[in-house]
N, C-alpha and C positions, 0 to 999 in steps of 0.2 A: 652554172655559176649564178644563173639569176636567181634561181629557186633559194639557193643557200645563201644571197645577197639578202632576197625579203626577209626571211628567215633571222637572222641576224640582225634586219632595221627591227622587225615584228619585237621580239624579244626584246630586245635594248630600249623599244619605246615601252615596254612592257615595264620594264626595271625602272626609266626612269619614271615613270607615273606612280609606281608602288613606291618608290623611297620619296617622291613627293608628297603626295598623303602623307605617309606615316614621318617624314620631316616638317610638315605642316600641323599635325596633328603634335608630334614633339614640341614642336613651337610652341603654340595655345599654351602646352600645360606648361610649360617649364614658364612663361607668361605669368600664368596663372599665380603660379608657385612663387614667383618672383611678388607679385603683387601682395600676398596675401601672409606672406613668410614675416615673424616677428624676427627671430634674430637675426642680425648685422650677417653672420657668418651664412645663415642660410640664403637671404638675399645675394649672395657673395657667389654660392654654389649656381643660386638660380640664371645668371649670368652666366656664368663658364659654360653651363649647358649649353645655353642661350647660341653662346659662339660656338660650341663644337657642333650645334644645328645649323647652325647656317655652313660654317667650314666645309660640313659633310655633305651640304645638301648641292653648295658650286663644286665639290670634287665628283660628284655624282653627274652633271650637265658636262664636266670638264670630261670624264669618262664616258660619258654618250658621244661626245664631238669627239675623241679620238679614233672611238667605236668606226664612225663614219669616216675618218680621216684612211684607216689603215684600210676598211672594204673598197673602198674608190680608189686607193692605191696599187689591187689587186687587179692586171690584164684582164682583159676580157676574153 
């Protein structure tokens, strides 16, 4: 059970590092995009991204801690 415990931290820290970068990395540009966008509408868009990068990226930490929540919950 141990083995298939690390196994499962391993990965899930693995996941969340990769959706971090690349939520980070979404950040920046939609930033960007936000900064440098002439129409109203596209400033508009670059926001919404904005929030569904962040949204995404606590449902991502929220789904790591449940990760550990359910393997600690598992007898030993």
């Amino acid at each position: 059970m141990d083995q298939l415990r690390h196994v499962i931290e391993i990965w899930t820290g693995y996941g969340q590092s990769l959706a971090g970068s690349i939520g980070a990395l979404a950040f920046v540009m939609a930033f960007i995009w936000k900064m440098v966008a002439v129409e109203p509408r596209s400033v508009l868009e670059a926001k919404r991204w904005i929030g569904r990068i962040v949204f995404g990226t606590i449902g991502v930490e929220m789904a790591g801690i449940l990760v550990r929540v359910l393997v600690d919950s598992v007898p030993h």
